[in-house]
KEKE-3310 file (N, C-alpha, C; in steps of 0.2 Angstrom, whole numbers, plus 5000, padded with zeros to 4 digits):
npx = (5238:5229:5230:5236:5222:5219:5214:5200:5196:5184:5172:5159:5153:5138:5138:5134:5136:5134:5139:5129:5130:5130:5129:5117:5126:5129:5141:5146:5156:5160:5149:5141:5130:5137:5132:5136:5143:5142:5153:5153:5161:5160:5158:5163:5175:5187:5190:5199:5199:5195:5195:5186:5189:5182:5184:5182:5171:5160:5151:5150:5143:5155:5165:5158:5156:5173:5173:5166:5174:5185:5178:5177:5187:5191:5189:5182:5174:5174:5164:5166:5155:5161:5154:5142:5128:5128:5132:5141:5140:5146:5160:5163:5152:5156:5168:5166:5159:5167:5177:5171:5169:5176:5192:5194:5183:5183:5194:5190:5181:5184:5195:5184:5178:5189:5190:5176:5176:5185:5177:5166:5162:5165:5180:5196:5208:5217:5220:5217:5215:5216:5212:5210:5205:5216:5206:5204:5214:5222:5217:5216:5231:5233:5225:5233:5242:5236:5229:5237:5238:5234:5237:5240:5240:5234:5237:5230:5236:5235:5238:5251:5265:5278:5285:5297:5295:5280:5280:5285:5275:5269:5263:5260:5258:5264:5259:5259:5253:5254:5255:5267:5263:5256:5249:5249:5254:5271:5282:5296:5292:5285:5296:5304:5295:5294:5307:5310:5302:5309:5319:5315:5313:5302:5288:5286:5280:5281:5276:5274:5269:5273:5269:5254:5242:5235:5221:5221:5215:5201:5189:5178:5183:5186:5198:5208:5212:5219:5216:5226:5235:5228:5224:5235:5239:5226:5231:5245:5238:5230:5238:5248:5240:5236:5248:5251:5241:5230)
npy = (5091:5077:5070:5052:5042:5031:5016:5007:4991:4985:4979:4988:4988:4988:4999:5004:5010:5027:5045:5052:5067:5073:5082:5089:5096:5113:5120:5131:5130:5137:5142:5133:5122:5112:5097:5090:5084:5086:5084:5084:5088:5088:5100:5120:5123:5135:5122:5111:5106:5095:5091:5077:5065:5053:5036:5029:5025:5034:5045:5036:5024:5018:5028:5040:5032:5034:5049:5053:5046:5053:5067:5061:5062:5076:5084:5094:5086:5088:5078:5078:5077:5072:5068:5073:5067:5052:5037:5024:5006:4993:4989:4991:5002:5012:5015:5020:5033:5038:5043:5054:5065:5079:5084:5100:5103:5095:5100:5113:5110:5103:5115:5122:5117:5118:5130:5133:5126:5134:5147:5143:5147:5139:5134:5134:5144:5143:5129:5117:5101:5088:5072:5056:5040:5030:5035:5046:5048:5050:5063:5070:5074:5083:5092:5096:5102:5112:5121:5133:5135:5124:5114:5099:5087:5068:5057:5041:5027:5034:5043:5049:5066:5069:5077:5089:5105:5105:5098:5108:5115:5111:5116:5110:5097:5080:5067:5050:5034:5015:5003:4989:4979:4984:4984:4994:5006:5005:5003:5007:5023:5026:5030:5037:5046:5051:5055:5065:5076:5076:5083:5093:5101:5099:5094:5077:5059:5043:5029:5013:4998:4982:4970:4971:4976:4984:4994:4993:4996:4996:4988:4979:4976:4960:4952:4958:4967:4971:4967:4972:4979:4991:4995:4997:5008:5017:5020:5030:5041:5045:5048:5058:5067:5075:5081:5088:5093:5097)
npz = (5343:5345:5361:5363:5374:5383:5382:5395:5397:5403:5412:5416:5433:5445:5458:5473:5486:5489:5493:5507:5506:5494:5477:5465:5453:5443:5430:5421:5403:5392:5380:5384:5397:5408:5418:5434:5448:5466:5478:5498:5511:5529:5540:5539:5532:5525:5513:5504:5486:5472:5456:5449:5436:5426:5419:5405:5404:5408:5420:5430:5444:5452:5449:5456:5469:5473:5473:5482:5495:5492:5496:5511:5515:5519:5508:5496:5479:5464:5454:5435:5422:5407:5397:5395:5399:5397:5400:5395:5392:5389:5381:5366:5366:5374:5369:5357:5363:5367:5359:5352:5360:5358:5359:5362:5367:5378:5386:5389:5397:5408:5412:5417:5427:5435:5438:5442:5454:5463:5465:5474:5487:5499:5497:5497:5485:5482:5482:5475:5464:5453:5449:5441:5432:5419:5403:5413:5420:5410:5407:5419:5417:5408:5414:5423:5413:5408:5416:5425:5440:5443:5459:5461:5456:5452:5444:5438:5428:5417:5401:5395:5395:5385:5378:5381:5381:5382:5395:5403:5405:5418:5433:5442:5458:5455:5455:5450:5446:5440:5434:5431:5423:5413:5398:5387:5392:5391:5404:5402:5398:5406:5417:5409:5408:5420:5424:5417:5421:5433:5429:5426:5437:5440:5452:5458:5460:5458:5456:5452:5450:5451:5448:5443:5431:5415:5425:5437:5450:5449:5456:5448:5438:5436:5431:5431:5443:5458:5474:5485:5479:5475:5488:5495:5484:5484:5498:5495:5487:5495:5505:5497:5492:5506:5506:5498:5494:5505)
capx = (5237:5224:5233:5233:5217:5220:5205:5201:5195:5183:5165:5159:5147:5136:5143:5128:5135:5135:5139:5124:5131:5132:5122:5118:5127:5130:5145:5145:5158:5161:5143:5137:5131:5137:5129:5141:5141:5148:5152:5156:5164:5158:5161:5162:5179:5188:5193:5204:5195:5198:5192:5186:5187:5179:5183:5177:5165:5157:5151:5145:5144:5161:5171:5154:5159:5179:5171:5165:5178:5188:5173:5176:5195:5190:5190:5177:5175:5167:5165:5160:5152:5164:5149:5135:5125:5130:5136:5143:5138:5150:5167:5160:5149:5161:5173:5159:5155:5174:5180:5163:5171:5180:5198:5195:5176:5185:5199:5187:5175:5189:5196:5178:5177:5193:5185:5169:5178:5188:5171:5165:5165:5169:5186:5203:5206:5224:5221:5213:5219:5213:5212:5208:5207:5213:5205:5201:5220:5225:5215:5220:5236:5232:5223:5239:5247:5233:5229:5247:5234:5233:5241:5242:5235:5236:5237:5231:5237:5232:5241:5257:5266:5283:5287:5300:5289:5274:5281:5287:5268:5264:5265:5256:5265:5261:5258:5259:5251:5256:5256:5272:5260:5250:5255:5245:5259:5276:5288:5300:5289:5284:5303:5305:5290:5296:5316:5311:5300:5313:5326:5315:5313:5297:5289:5283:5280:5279:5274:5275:5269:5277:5264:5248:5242:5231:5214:5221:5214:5192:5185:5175:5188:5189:5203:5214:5209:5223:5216:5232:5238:5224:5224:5239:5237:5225:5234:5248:5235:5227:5246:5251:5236:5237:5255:5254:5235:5226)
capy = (5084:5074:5065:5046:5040:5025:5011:5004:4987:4981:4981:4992:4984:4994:5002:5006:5016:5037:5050:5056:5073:5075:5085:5088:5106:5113:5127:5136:5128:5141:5143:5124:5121:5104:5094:5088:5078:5088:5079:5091:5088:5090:5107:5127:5125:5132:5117:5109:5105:5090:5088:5068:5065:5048:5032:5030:5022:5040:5049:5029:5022:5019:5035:5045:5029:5038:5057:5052:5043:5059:5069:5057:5063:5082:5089:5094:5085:5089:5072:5081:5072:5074:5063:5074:5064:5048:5030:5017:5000:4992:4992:4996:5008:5016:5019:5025:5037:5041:5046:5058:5069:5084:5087:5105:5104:5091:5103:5118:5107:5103:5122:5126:5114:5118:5136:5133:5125:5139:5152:5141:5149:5135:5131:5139:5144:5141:5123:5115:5098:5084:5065:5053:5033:5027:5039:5052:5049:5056:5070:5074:5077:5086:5099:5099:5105:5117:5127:5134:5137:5116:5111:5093:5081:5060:5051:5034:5024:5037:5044:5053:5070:5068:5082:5093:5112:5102:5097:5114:5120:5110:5118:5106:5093:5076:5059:5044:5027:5015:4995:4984:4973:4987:4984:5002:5012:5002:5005:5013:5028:5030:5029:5042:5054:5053:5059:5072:5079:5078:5086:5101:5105:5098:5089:5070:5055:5039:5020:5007:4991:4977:4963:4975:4978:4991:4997:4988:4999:4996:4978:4978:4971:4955:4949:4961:4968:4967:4970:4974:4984:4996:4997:5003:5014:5022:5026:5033:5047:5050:5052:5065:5075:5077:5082:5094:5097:5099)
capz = (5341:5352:5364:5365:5377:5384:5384:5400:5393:5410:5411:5423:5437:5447:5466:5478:5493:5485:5499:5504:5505:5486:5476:5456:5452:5436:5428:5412:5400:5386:5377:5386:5404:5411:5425:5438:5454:5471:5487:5502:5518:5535:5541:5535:5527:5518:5511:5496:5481:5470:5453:5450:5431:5426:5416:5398:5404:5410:5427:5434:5452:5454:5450:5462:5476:5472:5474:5490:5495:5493:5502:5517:5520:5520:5504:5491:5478:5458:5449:5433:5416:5403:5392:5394:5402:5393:5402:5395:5397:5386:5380:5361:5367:5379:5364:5352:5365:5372:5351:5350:5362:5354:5361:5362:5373:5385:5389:5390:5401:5413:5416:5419:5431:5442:5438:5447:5463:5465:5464:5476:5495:5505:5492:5497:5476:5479:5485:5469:5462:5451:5450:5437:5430:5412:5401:5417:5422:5403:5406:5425:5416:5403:5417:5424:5407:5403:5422:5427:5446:5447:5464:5462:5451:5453:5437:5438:5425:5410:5396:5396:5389:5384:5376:5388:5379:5385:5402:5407:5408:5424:5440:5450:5461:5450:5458:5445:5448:5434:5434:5427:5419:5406:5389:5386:5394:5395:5411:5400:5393:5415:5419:5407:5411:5429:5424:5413:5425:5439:5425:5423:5443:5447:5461:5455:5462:5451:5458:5447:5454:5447:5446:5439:5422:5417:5427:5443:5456:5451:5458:5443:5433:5439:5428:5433:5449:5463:5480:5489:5477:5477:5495:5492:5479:5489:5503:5491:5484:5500:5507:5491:5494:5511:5507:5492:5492:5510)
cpx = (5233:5229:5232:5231:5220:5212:5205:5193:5192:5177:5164:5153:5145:5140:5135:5127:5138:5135:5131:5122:5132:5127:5125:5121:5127:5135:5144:5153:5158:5152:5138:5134:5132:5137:5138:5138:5146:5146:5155:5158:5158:5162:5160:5168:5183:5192:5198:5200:5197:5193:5192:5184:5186:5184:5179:5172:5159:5156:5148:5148:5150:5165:5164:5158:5167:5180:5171:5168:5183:5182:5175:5185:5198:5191:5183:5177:5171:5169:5160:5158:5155:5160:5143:5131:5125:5133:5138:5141:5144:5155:5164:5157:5152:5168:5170:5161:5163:5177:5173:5166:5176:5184:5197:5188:5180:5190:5194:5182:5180:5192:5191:5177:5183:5191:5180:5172:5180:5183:5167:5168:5168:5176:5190:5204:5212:5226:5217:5216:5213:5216:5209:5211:5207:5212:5205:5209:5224:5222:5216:5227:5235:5228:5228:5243:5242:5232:5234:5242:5234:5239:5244:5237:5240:5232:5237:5229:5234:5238:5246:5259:5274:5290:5291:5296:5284:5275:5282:5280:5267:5268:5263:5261:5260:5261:5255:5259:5251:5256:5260:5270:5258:5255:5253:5251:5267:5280:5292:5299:5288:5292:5301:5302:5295:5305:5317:5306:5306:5318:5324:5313:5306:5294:5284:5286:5278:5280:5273:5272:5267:5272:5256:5248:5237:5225:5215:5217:5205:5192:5179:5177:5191:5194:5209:5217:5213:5221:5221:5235:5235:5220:5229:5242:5234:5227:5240:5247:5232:5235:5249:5247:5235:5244:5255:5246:5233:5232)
cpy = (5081:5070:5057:5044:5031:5019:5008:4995:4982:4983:4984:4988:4991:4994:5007:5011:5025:5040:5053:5064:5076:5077:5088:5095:5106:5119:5127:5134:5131:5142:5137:5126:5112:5103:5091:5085:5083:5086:5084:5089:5089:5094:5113:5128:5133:5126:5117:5104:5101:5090:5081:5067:5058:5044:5033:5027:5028:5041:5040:5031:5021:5024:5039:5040:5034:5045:5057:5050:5049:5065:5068:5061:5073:5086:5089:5093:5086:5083:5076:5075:5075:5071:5069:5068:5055:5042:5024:5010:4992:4991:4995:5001:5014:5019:5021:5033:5043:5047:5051:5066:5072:5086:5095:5107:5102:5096:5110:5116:5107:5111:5124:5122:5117:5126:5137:5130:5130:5144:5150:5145:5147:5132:5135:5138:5142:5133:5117:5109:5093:5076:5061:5045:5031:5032:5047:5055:5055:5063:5077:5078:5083:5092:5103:5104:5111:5125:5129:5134:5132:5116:5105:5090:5074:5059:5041:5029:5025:5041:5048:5057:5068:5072:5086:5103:5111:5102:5103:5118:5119:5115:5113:5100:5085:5069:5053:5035:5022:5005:4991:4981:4977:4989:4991:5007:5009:5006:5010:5020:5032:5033:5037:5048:5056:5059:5068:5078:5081:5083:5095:5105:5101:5095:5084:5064:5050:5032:5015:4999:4985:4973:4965:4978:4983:4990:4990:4987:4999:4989:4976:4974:4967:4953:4952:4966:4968:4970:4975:4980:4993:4999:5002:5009:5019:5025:5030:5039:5049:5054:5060:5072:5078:5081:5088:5097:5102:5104)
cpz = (5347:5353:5364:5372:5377:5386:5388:5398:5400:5408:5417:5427:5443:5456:5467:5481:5488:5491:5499:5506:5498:5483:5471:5457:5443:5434:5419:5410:5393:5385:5382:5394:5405:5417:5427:5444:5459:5477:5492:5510:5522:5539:5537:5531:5529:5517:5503:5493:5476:5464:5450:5442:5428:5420:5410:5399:5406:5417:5431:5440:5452:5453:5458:5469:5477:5476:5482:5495:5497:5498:5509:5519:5519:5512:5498:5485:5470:5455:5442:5425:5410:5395:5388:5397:5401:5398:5400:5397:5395:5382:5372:5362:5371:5374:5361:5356:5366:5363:5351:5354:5361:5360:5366:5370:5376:5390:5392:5399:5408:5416:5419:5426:5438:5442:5443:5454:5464:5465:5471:5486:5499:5504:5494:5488:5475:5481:5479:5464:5457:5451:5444:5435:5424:5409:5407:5419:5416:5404:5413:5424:5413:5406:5420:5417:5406:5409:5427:5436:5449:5452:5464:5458:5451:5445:5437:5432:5417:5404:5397:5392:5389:5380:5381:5387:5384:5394:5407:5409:5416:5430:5446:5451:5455:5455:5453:5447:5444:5437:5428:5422:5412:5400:5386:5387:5396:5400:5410:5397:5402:5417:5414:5408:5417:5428:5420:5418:5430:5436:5426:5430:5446:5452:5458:5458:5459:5455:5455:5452:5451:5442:5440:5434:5425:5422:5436:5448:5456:5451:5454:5439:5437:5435:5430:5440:5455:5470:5484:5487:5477:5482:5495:5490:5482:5495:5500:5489:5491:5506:5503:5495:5500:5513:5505:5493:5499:5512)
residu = (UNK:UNK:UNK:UNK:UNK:UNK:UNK:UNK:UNK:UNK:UNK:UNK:UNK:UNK:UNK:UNK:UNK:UNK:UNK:UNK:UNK:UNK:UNK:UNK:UNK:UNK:UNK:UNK:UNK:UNK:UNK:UNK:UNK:UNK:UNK:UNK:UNK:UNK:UNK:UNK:UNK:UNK:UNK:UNK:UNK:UNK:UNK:UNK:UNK:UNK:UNK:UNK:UNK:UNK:UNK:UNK:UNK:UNK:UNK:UNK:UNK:UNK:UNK:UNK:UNK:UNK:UNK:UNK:UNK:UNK:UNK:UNK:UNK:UNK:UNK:UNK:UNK:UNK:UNK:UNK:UNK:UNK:UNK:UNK:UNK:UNK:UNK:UNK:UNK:UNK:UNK:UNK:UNK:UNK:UNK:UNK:UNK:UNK:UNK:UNK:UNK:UNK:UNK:UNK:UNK:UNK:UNK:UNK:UNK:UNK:UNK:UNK:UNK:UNK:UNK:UNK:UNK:UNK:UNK:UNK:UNK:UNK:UNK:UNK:UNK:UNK:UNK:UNK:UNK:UNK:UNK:UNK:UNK:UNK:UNK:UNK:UNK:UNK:UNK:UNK:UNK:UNK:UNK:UNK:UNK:UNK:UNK:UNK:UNK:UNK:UNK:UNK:UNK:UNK:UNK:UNK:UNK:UNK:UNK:UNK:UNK:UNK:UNK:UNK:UNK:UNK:UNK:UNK:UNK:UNK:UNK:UNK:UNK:UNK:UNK:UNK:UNK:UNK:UNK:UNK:UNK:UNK:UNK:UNK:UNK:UNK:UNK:UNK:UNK:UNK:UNK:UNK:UNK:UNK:UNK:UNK:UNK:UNK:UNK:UNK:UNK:UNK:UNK:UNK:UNK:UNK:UNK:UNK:UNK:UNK:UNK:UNK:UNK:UNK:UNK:UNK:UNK:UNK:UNK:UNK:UNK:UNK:UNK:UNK:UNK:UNK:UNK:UNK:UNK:UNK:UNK:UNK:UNK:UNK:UNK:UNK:UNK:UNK:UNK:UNK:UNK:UNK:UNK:UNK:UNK:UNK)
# end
């Protein structure tokens, strides 16, 4: 059954600074080739390898600012385009485009993705995590349930499995970002992902923060947008991965 995709209901605005060590690549996705975005440290590595799985909004400037962003704190990082080439400008059009994408491609897309960093010379293959916001968040997970290999995957504010069959796949350590405020995922549904993870041995880390609704952490969404909190947040993910990934 497709999982419920959570819609991040913000307009996207544009973001300027892009690493400019990053560079168009492309992997083989069953019969497809999909373009991607990879940002790459400074130095020979080996390094820890992060896949960056977008917003329904698609591969835009603010998830590459994200990629780079990871880039900067030594890892490398594949922002790939689960669109085909396709951006959102939006919110109708950003759901159009988000429902058009077949369950079955998007999971394919994503293994081939943490596939192609691990292939990669400069990538330790046993150091290979992903990240994601909103719809990219659902899908960070959903890489954790699908590649037993994933290390660590950050879920920010994306869709949940609840299932305890389901939850037994992950092997990756989990780090969960989540706002009080989002009527999309209530508190009790978090609360309970987190218990049932801890029941069946794994290693999860779950933040709640009180005051914030959904899609806290982009400054794009001016309405719901909490500076502090997304400082935060970010030191939380660069803390995890530093912990469980690098």
């Amino acid at each position: 059954m497709r999982p419920l995709i959570l819609l991040c209901l913000i307009f996207p605005l544009a973001m300027t600074s892009v690493a400019a060590d990053s560079r168009a690549v492309s992997y083989k996705s069953g019969d497809e080739t999909v373009n991607a975005l990879l940002y790459t440290p400074q130095g020979k590595g080996p390094f820890s390898a992060i896949v960056v799985i977008h917003e329904w909004w698609g591969l835009n400037d603010w998830v590459k600012e994200e990629a780079s962003k990871l880039a900067d704190q030594g890892y490398v990082a594949l922002a790939i385009d689960l669109y085909r080439g396709k951006v959102a400008t939006t919110p109708d059009e950003a759901h159009e485009i988000m429902r058009g994408v077949p369950q079955d491609r998007a999971t394919r897309d994503l293994l081939a993705a943490s596939s192609y960093l691990r292939s990669q010379k400069n990538v330790d293959p046993k150091r290979v995590g992903s990240i994601g916001w909103c719809m990219g968040g659902g899908y960070s997970l959903d890489l954790a349930l699908y590649d037993p290999k994933l290390k660590a995957a950050v879920i920010n504010y994306g869709h949940l499995a609840t299932d305890e069959a389901t939850l037994k796949k992950i092997n990756a350590s989990i780090l969960g970002i989540f706002g009080g405020q989002d009527r999309g995922i209530p508190v009790a549904d978090v609360n309970k992902f987190e218990t049932q993870l801890k029941a069946l041995g794994k290693t999860v880390e779950i933040h709640i923060f009180p005051e914030a609704g959904h899609q806290f952490e982009n400054p794009n969404n001016k309405q719901a947008y909490r500076a502090d909190d997304a400082a935060q947040a970010w030191k939380l993910t660069v803390d995890f991965l530093a912990k469980y990934l690098k």
